[in-house]
C-alpha positions as CSV (number, residue, x, y, z in Angstrom):
1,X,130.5,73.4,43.9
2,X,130.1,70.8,46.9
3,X,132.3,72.7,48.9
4,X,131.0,76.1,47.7
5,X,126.8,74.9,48.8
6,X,128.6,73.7,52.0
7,X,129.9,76.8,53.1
8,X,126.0,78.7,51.8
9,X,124.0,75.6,53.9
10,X,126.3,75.9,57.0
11,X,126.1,79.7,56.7
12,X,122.4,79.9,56.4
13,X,122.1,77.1,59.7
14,X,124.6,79.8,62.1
15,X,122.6,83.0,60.8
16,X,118.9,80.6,62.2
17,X,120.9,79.3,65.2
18,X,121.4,83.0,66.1
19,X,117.9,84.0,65.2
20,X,116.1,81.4,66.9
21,X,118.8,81.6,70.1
22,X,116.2,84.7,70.9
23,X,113.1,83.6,72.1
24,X,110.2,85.7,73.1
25,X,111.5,86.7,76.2
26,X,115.2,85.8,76.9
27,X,114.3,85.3,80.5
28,X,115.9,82.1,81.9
29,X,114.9,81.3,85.6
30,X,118.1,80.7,87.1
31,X,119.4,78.6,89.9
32,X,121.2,80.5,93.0
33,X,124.7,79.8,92.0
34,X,124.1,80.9,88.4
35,X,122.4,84.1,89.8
36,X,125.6,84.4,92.4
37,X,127.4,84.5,89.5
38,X,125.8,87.1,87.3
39,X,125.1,89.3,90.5
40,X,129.3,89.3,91.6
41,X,129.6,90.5,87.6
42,X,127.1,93.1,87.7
43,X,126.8,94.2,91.2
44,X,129.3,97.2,91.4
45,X,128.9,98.5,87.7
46,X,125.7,100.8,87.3
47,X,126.0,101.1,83.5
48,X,123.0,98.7,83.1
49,X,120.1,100.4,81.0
50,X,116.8,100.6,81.8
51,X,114.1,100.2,79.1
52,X,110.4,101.8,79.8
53,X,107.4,102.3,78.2
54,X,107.0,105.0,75.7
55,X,104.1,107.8,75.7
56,X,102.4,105.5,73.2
57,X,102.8,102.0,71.7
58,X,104.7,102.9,69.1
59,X,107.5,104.1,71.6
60,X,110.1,103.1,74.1
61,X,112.5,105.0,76.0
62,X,115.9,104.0,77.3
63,X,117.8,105.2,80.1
64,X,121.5,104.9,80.7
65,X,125.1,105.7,83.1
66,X,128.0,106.5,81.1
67,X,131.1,108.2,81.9
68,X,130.9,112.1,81.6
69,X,133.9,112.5,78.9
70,X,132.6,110.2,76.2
71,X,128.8,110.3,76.6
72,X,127.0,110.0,73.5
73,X,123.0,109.7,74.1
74,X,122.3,107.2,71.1
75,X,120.3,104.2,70.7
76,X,120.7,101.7,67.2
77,X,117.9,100.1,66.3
78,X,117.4,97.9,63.6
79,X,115.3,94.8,62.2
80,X,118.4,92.5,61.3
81,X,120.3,90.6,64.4
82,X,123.7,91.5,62.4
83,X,122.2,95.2,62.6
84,X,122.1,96.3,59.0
85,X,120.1,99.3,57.8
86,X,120.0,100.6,61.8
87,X,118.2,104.0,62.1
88,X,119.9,106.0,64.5
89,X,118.1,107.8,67.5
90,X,119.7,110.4,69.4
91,X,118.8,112.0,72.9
92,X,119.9,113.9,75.4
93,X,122.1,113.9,78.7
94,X,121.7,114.8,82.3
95,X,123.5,115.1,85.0
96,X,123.8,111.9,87.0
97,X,123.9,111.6,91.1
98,X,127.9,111.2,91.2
99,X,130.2,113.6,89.1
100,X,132.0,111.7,87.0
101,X,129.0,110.5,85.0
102,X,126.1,111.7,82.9
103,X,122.7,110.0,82.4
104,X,121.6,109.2,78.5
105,X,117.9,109.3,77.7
106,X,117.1,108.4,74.2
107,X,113.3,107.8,73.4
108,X,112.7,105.4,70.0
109,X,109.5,106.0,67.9
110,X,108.7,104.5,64.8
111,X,107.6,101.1,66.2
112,X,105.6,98.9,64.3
113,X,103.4,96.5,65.9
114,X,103.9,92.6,66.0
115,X,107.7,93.0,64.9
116,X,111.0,91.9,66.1
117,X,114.1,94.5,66.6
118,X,117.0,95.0,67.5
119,X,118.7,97.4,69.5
120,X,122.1,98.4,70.7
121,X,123.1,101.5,72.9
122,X,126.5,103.6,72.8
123,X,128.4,102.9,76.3
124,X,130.8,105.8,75.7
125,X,132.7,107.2,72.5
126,X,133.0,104.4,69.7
127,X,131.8,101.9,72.2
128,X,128.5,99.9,71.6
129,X,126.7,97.7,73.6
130,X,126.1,94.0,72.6
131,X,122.6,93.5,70.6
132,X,119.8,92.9,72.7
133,X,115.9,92.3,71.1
134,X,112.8,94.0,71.9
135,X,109.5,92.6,70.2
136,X,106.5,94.4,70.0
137,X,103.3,92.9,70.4
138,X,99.9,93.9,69.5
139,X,98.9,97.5,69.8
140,X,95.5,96.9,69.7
141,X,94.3,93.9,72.4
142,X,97.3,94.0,74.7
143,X,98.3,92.0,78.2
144,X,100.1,94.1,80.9
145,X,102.2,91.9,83.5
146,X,101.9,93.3,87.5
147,X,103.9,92.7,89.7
148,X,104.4,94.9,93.6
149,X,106.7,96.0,95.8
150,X,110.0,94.7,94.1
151,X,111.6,96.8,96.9
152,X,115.1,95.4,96.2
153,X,117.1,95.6,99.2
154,X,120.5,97.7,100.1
155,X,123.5,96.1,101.3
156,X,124.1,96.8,104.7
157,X,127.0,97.6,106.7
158,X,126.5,94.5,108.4
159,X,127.4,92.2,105.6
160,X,123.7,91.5,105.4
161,X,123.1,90.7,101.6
162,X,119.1,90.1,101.1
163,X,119.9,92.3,97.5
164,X,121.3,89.1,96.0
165,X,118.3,87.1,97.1
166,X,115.4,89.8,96.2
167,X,117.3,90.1,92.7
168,X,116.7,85.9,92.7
169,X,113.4,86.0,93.5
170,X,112.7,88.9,91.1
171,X,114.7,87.7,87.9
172,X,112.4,83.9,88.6
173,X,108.9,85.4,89.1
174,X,110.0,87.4,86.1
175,X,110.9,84.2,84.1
176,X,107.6,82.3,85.5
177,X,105.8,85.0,84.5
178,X,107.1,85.6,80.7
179,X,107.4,81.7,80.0
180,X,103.7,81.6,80.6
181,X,102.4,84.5,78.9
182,X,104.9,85.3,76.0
183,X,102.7,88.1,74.7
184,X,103.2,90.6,77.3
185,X,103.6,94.0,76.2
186,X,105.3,95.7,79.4
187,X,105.5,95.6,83.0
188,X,103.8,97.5,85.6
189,X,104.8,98.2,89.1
190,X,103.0,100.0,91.6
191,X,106.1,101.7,93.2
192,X,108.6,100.7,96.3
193,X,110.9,99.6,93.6
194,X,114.1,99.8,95.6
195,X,114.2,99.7,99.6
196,X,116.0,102.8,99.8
197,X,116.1,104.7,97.2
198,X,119.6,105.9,97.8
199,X,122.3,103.2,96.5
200,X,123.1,102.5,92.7
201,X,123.6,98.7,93.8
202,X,119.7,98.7,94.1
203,X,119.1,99.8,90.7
204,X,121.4,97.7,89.2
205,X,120.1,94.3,90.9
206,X,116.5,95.3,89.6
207,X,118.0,95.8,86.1
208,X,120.2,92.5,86.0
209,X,117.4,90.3,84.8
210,X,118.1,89.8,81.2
211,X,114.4,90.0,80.7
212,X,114.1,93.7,81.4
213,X,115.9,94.3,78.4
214,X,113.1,93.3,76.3
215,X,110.8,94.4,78.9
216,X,109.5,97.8,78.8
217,X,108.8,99.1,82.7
218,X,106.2,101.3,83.9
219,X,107.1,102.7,87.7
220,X,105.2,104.4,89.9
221,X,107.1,106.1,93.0
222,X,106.6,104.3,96.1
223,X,107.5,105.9,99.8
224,X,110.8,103.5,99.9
225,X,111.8,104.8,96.3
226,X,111.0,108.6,98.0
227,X,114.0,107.7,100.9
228,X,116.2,109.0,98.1
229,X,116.4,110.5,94.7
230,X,117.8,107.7,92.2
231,X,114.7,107.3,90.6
232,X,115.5,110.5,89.2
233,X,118.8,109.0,87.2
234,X,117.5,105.9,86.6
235,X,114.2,105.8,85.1
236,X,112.7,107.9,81.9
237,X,109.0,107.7,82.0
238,X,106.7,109.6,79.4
239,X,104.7,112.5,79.9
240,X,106.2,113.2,83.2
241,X,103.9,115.9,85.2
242,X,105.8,118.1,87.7
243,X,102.5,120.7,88.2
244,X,102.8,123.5,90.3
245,X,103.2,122.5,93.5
246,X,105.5,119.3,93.5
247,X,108.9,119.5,95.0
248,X,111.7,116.8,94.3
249,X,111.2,113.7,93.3
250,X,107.4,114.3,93.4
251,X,105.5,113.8,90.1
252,X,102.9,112.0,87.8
253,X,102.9,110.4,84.5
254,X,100.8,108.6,81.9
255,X,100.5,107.5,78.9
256,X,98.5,105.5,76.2
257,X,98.9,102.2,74.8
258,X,96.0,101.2,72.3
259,X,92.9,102.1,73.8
260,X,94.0,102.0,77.4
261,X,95.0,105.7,79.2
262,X,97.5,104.2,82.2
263,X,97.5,107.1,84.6
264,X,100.6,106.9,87.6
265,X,100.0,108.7,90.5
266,X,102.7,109.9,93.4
267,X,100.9,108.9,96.3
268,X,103.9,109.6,98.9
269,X,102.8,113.8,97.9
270,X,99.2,115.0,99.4
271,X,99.4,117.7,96.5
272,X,95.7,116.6,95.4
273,X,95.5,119.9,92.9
274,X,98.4,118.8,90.6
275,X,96.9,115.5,90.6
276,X,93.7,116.7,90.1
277,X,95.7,118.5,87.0
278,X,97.1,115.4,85.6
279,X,94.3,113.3,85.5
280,X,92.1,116.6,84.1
281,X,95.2,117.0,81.5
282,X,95.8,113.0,80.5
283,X,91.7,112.5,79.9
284,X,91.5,115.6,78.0
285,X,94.6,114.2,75.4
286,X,92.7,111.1,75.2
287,X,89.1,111.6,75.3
288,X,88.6,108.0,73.0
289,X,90.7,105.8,75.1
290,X,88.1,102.8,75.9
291,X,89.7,101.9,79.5
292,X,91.3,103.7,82.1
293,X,93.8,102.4,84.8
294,X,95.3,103.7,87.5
295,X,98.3,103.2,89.8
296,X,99.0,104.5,92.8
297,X,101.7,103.4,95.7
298,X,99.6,103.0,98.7
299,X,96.7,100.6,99.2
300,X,93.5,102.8,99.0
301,X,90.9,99.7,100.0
302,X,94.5,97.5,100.2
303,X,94.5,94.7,101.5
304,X,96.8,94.4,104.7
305,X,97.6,97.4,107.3
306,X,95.4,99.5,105.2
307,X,91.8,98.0,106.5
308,X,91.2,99.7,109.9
309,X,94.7,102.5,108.9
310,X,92.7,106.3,110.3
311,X,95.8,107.4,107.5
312,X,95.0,105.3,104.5
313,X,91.3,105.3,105.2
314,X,90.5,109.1,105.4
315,X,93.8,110.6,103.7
316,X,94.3,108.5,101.2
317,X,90.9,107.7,100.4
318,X,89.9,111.3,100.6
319,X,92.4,112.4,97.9
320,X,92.4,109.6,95.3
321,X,89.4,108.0,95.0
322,X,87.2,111.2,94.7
323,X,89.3,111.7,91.5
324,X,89.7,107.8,90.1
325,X,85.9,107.8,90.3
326,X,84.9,111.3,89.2
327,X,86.8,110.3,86.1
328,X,85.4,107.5,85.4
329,X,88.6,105.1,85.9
330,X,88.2,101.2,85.7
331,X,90.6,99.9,87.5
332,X,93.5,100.9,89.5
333,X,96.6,99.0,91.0
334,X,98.1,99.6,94.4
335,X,101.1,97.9,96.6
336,X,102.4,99.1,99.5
337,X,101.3,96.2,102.4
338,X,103.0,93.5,100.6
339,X,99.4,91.7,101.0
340,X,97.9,90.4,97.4
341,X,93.9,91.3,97.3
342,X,91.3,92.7,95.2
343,X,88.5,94.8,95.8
344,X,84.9,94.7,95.0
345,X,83.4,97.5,93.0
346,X,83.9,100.4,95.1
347,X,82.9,104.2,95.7
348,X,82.0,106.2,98.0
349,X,84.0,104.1,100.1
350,X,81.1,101.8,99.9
351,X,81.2,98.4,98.0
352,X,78.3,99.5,95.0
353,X,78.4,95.7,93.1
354,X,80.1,92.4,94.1
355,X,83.3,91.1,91.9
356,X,83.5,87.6,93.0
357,X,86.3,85.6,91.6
358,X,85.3,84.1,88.1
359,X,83.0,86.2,86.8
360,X,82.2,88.8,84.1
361,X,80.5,92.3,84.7
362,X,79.4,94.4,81.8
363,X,79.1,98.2,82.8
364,X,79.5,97.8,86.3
365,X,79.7,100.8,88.7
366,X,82.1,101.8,90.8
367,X,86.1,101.0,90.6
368,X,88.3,98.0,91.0
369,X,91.5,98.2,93.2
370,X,93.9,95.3,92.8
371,X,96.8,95.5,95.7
372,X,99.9,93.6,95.0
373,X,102.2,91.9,97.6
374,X,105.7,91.7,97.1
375,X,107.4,90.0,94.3
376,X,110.5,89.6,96.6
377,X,108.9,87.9,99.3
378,X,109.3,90.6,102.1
379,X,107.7,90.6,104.9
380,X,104.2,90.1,104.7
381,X,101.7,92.6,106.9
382,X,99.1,90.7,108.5
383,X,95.4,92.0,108.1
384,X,91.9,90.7,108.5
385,X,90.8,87.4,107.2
386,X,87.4,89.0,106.2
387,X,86.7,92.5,105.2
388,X,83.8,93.6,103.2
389,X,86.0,95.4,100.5
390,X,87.5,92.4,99.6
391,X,86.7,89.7,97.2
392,X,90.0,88.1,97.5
393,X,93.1,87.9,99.5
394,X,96.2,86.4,99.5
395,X,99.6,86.7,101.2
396,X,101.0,83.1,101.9
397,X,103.0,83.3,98.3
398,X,104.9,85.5,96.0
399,X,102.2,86.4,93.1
400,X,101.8,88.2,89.6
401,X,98.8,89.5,87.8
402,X,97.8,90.3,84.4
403,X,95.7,92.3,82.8
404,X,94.1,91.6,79.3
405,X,92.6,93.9,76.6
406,X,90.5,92.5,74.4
407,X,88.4,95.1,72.7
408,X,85.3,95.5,74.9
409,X,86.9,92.8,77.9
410,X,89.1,93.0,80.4
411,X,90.4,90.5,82.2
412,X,92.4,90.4,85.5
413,X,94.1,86.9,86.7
414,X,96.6,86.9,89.4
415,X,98.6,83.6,89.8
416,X,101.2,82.0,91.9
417,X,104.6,83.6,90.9
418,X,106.4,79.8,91.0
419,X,104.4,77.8,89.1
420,X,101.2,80.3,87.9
421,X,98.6,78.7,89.2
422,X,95.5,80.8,89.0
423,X,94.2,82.3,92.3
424,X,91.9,84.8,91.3
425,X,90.1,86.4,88.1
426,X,87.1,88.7,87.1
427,X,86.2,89.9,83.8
428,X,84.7,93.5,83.0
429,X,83.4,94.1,79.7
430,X,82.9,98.0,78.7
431,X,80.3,99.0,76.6
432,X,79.5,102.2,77.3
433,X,81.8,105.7,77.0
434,X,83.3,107.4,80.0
435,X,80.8,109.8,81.5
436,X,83.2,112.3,83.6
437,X,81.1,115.3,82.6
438,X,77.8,113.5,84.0
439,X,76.4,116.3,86.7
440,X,77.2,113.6,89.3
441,X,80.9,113.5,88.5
442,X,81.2,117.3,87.8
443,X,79.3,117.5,91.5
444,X,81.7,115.3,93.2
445,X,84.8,117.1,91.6
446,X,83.3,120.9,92.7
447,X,83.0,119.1,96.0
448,X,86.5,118.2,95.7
449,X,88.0,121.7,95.4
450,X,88.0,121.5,99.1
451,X,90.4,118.8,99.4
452,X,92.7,120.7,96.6
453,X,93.0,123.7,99.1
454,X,93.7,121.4,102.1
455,X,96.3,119.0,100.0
456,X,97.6,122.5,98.7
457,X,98.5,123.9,102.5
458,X,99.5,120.9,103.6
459,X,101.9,120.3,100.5
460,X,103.4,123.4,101.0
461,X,104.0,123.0,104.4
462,X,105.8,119.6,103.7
463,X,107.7,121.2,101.1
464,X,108.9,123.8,103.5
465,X,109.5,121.4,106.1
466,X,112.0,119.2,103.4
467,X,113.9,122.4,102.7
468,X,114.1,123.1,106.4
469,X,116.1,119.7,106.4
């Protein structure tokens, strides 16, 4: 019987060692020899999966290389580490950018909220990946994890290896970032996710964290992504919109997690009807979603090259932030300067209320725009230590921000990406309904049909121009 209760006890002690062996986030910040190390293993196989946000909260998507003669688009999921009682999940294949292999998407539904899973992927044939964990957090109040311009380099015929480094610097602001706030529900990034957009080795550096396998990611397109066209193989974002008029790797997406409409914008394609569209489109599906955010590549009030840019300030500005404000958006997140900052409370291209650091506004008017530097630590731009857009700048260190939903409140913090010390915060509380269909907002988009027949010329002319070569 001794022997018997020995074998239960020591049983019971290995199945918790294995449970608690997951923690929240499995996202260790390693040291450079131990990222050497996984970077030399992982480097030249682009097999790693990618794992992004559903088109609500009770969904995530998966994305996957396998070869093209034993594909099988399936996903395990299950509530036991030892995988027991899995449901099964099937999807479909693509074609991938090389010939010998196919792309698996599989989207998972189901999820319940403030549970742990578990979740295993078929490599090929009979072949199963080893079980990873994804826990879901509130779908109600929510946090959302920023982070810009990941922009993970190429490898260069030179020898010249920054890749290994930006995957470093990404996989520890990552760690920083999740040790300190355990109950994020996903990642967003405002686009430039790889520097070229053309070599799997990219994609595979940004997906060697072990932390983006619980991780869902939300990515917009950025003009380095737009170089090539892996973020077509590589990524499997909801409610994709191609419109009418986008060509390529042009499009938009959104989706909704709890009462929050996230709206992604192409900003490398001047086709301002289809974005016009999506935005017109998204509201309409959600007309009861409390907040709404955007994101969009390039810095419309950005902090960095943008202030003073004759491009950002009349094209950009002319195309985006009519719509963001005739539908009553919140917030919205940019990148592209590699220069951290955050807005007052803008339209018109006029500053309409002050956000200073460390305080709350209830009902404010006018938007928020939050632009990210780089998470990698490129480069960054210089701009001008005082600008009266800006309530904050920052671009001496690496930074994340976050942005919390609590019912009526919203609160934005960005922090130091080493050791999260807070740099900047503001608080909007929302107690009042969207009001796109005020006259002023149905005005300013009448007005705005103007733009749509300009963007519309001048998208068709750059499509023609791409096919031209």
């Amino acid at each position: 019987m001794k022997k018997i209760m020995s074998v239960i006890l020591s049983a019971v002690m290995t199945a918790q060692v294995a449970v608690n062996s997951f923690a929240a986030f499995d996202a260790p910040k390693l040291s450079e020899s131990e990222w050497n190390t996984l970077y030399t293993s992982s480097v030249e196989d682009n097999t790693l999966p990618m794992l992004n946000v559903g088109a609500d909260e009770t969904q995530v998507s998966l994305c996957w290389h396998t070869d093209k003669a034993s594909a099988q688009p399936q996903v395990l999921l299950s509530k036991n580490i030892d995988m027991s009682d899995a449901l099964v999940f099937n999807g479909i294949t693509t074609p991938a950018e090389n010939d010998e292999q196919l792309v698996c998407r599989v989207t998972v539904t189901g999820l319940e909220e403030n549970t742990c899973y578990y979740y295993q992927w078929n490599k090929g044939g009979n072949e199963w990946s080893d079980v990873e964990k994804y826990e879901t957090k509130s779908f109600g109040d929510h946090k959302v994890m920023v982070v810009g311009d990941i922009q993970i380099s190429e490898v260069t015929s030179e020898g010249n290896d920054s890749q290994k480094s930006d995957g470093l610097n990404w996989n520890n602001v990552l760690a920083e970032a999740l040790e300190k706030n355990p109950d994020i529900s996903f990642l967003v990034s405002p686009g430039d996710n790889t520097s070229t957009g053309k070599t799997e080795k990219e994609w595979q550096t940004l997906l060697m964290p072990e932390a983006v396998r619980s991780l869902p990611l939300a990515l917009a397109i950025g003009n380095h992504d737009k170089k090539g066209m892996l973020y077509n193989y590589y990524t499997n974002m909801p409610n994709e919109y191609f419109g009418n008029f986008f060509s390529g790797l042009d499009r938009d997406f959104w989706f909704r997690y709890g009462d929050v409409l996230y709206l992604f914008y192409d900003s490398t394609s001047g086709n301002a009807p289809d974005h016009m569209a999506m935005t017109k489109q998204a509201v309409k599906e959600n007309p009861d979603a409390k907040w709404r955010i955007g994101v969009v590549h390039h810095g419309i009030y950005g902090a960095g090259d943008c202030i003073g840019d004759t491009e950002t300030e009349l094209l950009l500005t002319t195309i985006f932030a009519p719509i963001f404000e005739s539908y009553d958006l919140d917030f919205v997140i940019t990148g592209h300067t590699h220069s951290q900052g955050r807005s007052h409370f803008m339209e018109n291209t006029k500053v309409v209320e002050l956000a200073e650091s460390g305080k709350t506004y209830t009902d404010p008017k006018g938007v928020v725009y939050l632009n990210s530097n780089s998470v990698c630590g490129k480069v960054i731009m210089d701009y001008e230590a005082e600008h009266l857009a800006y309530s904050f700048m920052e671009n001496d260190v690496t930074t994340y921000t976050t942005l919390d939903f609590k019912g009526d409140t919203l609160t934005v913090e960005t922090r130091r990406g080493d050791n999260s010390q807070l740099l900047d915060s503001i608080t909007i509380v929302r107690t009042k309904e969207h009001n796109e269909n005020s006259a002023g907002n149905i005005l300013k988009r009448a007005a705005y049909k103007v733009v749509e027949f300009v963007g519309l010329v001048y998208t068709l002319i750059d499509n023609l121009v791409r096919k031209l070569g």
